[in-house]
C-alpha positions in Angstrom: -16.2 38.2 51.7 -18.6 38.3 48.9 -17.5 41.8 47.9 -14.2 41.0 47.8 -14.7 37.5 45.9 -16.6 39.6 43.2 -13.7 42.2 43.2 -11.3 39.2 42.0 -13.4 38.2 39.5 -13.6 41.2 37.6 -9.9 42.4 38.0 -9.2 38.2 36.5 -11.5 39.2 33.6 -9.9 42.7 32.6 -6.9 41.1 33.0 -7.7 38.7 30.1 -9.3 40.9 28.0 -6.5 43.4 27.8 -4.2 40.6 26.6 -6.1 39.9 24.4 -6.2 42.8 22.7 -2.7 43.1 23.0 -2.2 40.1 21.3 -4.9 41.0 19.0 -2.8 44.7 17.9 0.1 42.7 17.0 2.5 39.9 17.7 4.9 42.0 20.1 1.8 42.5 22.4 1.8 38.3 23.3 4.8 38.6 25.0 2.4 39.9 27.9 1.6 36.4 28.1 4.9 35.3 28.9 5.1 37.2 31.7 2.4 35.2 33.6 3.4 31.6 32.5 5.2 30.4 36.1 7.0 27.7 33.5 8.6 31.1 31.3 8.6 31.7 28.0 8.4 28.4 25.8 11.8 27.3 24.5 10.7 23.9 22.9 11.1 24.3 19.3 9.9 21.5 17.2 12.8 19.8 15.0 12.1 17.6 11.7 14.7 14.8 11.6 14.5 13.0 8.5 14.5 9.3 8.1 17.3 7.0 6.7 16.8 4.8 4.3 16.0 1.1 5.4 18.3 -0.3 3.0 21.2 1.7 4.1 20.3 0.7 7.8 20.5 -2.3 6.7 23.7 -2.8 5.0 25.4 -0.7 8.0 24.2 -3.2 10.0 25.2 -6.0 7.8 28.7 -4.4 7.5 29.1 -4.0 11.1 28.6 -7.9 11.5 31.2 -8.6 9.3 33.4 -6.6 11.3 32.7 -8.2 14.2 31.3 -5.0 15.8 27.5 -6.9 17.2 27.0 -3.6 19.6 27.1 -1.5 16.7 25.3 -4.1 14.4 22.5 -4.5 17.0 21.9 -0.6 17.2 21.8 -0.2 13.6 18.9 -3.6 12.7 17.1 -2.0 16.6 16.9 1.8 14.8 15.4 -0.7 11.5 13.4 -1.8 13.4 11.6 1.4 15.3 11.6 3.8 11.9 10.5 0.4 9.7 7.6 -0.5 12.4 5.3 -3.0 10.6 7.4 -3.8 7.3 9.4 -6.3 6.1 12.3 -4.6 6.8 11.1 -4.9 10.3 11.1 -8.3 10.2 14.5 -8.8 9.0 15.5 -6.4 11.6 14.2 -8.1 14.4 15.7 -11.8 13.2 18.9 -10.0 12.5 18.9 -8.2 15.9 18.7 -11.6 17.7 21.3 -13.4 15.3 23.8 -10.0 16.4 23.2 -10.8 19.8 24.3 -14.3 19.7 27.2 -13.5 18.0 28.5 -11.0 20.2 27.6 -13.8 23.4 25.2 -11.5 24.8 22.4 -14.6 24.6 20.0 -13.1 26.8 19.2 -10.4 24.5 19.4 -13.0 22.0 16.6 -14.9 23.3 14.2 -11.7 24.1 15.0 -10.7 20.6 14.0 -14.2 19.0 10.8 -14.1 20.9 9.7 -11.2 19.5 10.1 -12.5 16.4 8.1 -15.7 16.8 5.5 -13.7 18.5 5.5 -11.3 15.5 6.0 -13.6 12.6 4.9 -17.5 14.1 4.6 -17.9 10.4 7.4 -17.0 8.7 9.5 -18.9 6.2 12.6 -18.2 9.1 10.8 -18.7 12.2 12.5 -21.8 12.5 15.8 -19.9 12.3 14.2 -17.6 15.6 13.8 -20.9 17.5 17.3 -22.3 16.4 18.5 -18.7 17.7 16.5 -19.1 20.6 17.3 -22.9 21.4 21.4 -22.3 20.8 21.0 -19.1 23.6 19.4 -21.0 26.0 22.2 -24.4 25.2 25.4 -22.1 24.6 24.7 -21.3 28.7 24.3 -25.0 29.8 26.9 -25.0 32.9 29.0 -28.1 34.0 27.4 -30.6 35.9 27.8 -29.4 39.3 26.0 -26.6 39.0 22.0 -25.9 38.9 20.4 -27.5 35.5 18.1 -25.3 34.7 19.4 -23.8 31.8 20.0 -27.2 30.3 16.7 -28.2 30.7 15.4 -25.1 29.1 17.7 -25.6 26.4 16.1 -29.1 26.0 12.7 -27.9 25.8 13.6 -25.1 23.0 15.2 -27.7 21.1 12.5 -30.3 21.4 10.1 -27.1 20.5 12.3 -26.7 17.2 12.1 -30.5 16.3 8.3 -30.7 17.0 7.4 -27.1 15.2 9.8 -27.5 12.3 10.7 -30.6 11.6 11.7 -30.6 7.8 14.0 -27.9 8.6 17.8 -27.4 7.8 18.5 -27.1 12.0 16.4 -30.1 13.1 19.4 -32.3 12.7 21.7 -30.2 14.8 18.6 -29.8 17.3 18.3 -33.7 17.5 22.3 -34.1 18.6 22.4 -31.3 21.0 19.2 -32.8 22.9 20.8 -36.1 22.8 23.7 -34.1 24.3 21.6 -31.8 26.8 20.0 -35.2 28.1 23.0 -36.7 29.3 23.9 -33.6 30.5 20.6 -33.5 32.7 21.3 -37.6 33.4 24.5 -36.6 34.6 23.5 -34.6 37.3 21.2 -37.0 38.6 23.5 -39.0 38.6 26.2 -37.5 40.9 23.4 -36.6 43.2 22.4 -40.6 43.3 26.1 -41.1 43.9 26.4 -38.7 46.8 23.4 -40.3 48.2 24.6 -44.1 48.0 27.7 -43.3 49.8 26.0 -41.6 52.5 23.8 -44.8 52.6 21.0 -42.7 52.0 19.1 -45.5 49.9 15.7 -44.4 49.9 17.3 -41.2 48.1 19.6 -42.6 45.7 17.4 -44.7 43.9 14.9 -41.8 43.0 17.9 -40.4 41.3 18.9 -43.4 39.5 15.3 -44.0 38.6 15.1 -40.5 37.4 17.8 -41.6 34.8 16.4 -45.0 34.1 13.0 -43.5 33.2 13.7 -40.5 31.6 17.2 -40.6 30.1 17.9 -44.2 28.9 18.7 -43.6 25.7 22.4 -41.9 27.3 25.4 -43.1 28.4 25.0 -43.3 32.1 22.0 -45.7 31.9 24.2 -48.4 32.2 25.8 -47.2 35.4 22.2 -45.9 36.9 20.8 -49.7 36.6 24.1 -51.3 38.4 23.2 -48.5 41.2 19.6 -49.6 41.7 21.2 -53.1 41.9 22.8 -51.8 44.8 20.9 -49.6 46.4 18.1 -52.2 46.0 20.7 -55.2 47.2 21.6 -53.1 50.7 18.0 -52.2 51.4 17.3 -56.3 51.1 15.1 -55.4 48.3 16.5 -58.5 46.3 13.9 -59.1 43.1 14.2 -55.3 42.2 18.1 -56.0 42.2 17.9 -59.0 40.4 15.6 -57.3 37.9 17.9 -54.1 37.3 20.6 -56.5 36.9 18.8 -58.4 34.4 17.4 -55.5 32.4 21.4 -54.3 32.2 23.0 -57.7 31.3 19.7 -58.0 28.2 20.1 -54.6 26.8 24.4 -54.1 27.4 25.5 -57.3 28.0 29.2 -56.4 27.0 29.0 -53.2 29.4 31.6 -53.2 32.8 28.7 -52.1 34.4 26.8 -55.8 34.1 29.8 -57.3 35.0 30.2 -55.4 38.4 26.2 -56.3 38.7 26.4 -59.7 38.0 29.3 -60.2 40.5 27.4 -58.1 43.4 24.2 -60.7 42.9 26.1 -63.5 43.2 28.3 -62.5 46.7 24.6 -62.1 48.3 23.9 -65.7 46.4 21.5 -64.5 43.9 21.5 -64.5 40.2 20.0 -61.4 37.5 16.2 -62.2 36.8 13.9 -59.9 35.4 10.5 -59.6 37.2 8.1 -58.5 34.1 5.8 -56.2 36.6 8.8 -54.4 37.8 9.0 -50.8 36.8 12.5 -51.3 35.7 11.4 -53.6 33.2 8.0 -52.2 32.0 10.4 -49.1 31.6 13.0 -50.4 29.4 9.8 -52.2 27.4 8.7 -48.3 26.4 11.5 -47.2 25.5 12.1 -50.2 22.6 9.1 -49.6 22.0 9.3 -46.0 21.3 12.3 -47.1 19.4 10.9 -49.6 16.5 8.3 -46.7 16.4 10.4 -44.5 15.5 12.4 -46.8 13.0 9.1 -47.7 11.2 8.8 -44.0 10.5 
């Protein structure tokens, strides 16, 4: 075995020493290497593609948007981009890649895009352009009440992330009506959840929905309706000072509203009358949220 181990050896190193002196008598004589490659002779052959401009990337891209073309507009600011890694023309890329994206409705790309761009660039005079990008994604996909909120309520936090971060800027105004609008939105649904609850008598139930909406959204339009609930739902489970408070809270704060009226009139059938216990949580609620109010009048 050792004989014929030893035999291998040295038949291995003629082998290799006769190509290469074939290869060393000229260039013909490598071809003898070929014939003992199991992958054949190699066929890759190396190609220089030269790079476009940026600025001509970036007017096709720019000129693609105007025609409304966003696929063609997004390949042409992603292609910036990868051959611009690192510059400024990068940058603009990315930004522009995620604006391209929300045009053409495609707002999850959208939204990856704009996060690169605030991870990249937190900095940058139009970050708060990214996060507007960002925010809009998130509220151009808020669905209709009946449905699962969770893309309203992360379209709440982007846009309460664009008024905290960047404040002075030209979108914070828009930002501060859509959350007003993506909070009754989220109101809303608790709401027809506390609805479907109360006429199932399922007390217990509703009133953590309707308390959801007194504590967290009172500042929209179905506050009114959420404390003339608790006055029911509070009123059926004999729970009469809690009624009387919610009832009182809604005649102090929207005493023109339909809402008190149908309150009021519910107190009195069980021979009761609205009056606001101070240690109720109904109460010290409402008092944060005037509060928070004058605070933010003062300022």
């Amino acid at each position: 075995m050792a004989l014929a181990s030893s035999l291998r050896g040295a038949k291995n190193a003629v082998l290799r020493v006769a190509l290469v002196a074939a290869c060393g008598a000229g260039l013909s004589g490598c071809d003898a290497l070929d014939s003992i490659n199991p992958f054949g002779p190699e066929k890759y052959q190396p190609k220089i593609i030269e790079r476009r401009p940026a600025d001509k990337l970036y007017s096709e891209g720019l000129a693609k948007l105007e025609d409304h073309d966003y696929d063609e507009a997004v390949k042409r600011f992603e292609s910036l981009d990868k051959e611009y890694a690192y510059s400024d023309w990068s940058r603009k890329a990315v930004l522009m890649t995620a604006y391209s994206n929300y045009e053409g409705q495609k707002y999850e790309d959208a939204i990856t895009a704009a996060k690169r761009y605030l991870q990249r660039h937190p900095g940058s005079k139009d970050a708060a352009y990214a996060q507007y990008i960002l925010a809009m994604s998130h509220y151009k996909q808020i669905p209709d009440v009946t449905r699962d909120q969770e893309r309203s309520e992360r379209a709440l936090a982007a846009l309460q992330e664009l008024v905290q971060k960047y404040p002075t800027s030209e979108y914070a105004a828009d930002a501060k009506a859509k959350i007003q609008i993506t909070r009754d939105q989220l109101a809303g649904k608790e709401m027809a959840i506390g609805r479907y609850y109360l006429e199932r008598h399922n007390f217990p139930a509703a009133i953590n929905r309707f308390r959801d909406v007194v504590s967290k959204y009172q500042t929209t339009r179905h506050a009114e309706e959420a404390l003339e609930r608790l006055a029911e739902a509070y009123m059926a489970l004999g729970i009469v000072a809690e009624a009387q408070t919610a009832a009182a809270v809604l005649g102090h704060n929207f005493p023109d509203s339909p809402w008190y009226k149908d309150a009021y009139a519910l107190l009195q059938s069980g021979g009761v009358a609205p009056r606001e216990e101070k240690s109720s949580w109904i109460s010290k609620a409402f008092r944060g949220i005037v509060g928070m109010e004058q605070t933010a009048e003062a300022q």
